[in-house]
C-alpha positions, 0 to 999 in steps of 0.5 A: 242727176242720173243714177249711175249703175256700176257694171262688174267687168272682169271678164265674165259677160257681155259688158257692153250690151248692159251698159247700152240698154241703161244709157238707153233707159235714163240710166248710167252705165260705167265699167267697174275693173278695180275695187276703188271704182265702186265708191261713185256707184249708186248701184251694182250689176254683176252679169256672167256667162261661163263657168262657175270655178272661173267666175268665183274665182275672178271676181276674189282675185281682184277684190271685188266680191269681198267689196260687194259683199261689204257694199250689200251688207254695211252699206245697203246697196242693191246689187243684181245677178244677171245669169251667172251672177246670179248663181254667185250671189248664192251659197254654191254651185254644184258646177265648183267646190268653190264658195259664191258670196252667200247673200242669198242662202240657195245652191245653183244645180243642174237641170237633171231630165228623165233619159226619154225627154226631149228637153235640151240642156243647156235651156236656151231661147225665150221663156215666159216668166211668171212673177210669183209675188209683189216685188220691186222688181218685176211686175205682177202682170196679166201680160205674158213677160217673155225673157232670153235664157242660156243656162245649164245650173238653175238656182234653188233657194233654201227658202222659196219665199225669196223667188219673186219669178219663175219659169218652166223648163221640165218643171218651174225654177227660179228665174228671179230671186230678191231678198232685201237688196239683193236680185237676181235674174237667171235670165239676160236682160239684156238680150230680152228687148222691150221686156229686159228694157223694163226690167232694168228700167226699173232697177235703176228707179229703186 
């Protein structure tokens, strides 16, 4: 029986690429737009593009992040943020004064350079990924894992020993993060070809 992948779906990503890529890796992907859709799923992605404040406040208004939450904690379910998703399985953003979901206790802040770098912002395009642990996610590698970033607001955890990757732009972040069951991704696996390909696959082997 294939393991069936709830994808939040309210508006906030690119719903159908996800879905794809785990039908493509011996997965099921369905849409999740309602609370009560979340009973027959054996895991949760929440993705995101856009906004902090719009994010947020979506995913309450429709219920969702109260019953993500409850899934995460009561029921032991892994969940992974993609991008946005990932901010908001934090505490906060320095983009809102809205609250994320607070599973993860780290704050999502923007990428501040010195007036004389050359550095873009938003960071976009391929990036290397350095796994800096052991973890179910990633794979500690001598290969060069390359992955597709757009993000303006980088994740930094209150405790860095939850950071299993990071990525250099102006300095290292945190491109992954997991704590128990809980992951997140900075960036879109989904755009990342053959290495997003394993990445999910994986997560769908959790």
């Amino acid at each position: 029986m294939k393991v069936k992948i709830g994808v939040i779906d309210i508006g906030l990503g690119n719903i159908s690429s996800i879905i794809r890529m785990i039908d493509k890796v011996s997965g099921l992907g369905v849409s999740i737009n309602h609370v009560n859709e979340l009973d027959a799923v054996d895991k949760v992605i929440l993705p995101g593009v856009g906004h902090f404040d719009r994010g947020i406040k979506l995913l309450r208004n429709s219920g969702l992040a109260e019953a993500i939450s409850c899934l995460v904690s009561q029921e032991r379910i892994k969940v992974l943020g993609i991008c946005l998703g990932m901010q908001i399985l934090c505490r906060g953003s320095e983009e809102s004064n809205l609250p994320g979901l607070g599973l993860i206790a780290a704050e999502a802040k923007r990428f501040q350079f010195p007036l004389k770098s050359n550095l873009k912002i938003p960071h976009m395009g391929w990036n290397v990924v350095s796994f800096s642990r052991p973890n179910q996610l990633l794979p500690v590698t001598e290969e060069e894992q390359r992955f597709y970033f757009v993000h303006s607001y980088k994740v930094v955890p209150d405790d860095h020993d939850v950071t299993i990757g990071t990525c250099n732009y102006g300095g290292d972040f945190c491109a992954a993060f997991q704590k128990g069951n809980v992951f997140g991704v900075q960036f879109h696996p989904e755009k990342s070809h053959r290495f997003g390909m394993a990445l999910m696959q994986r997560f769908i082997k959790l």
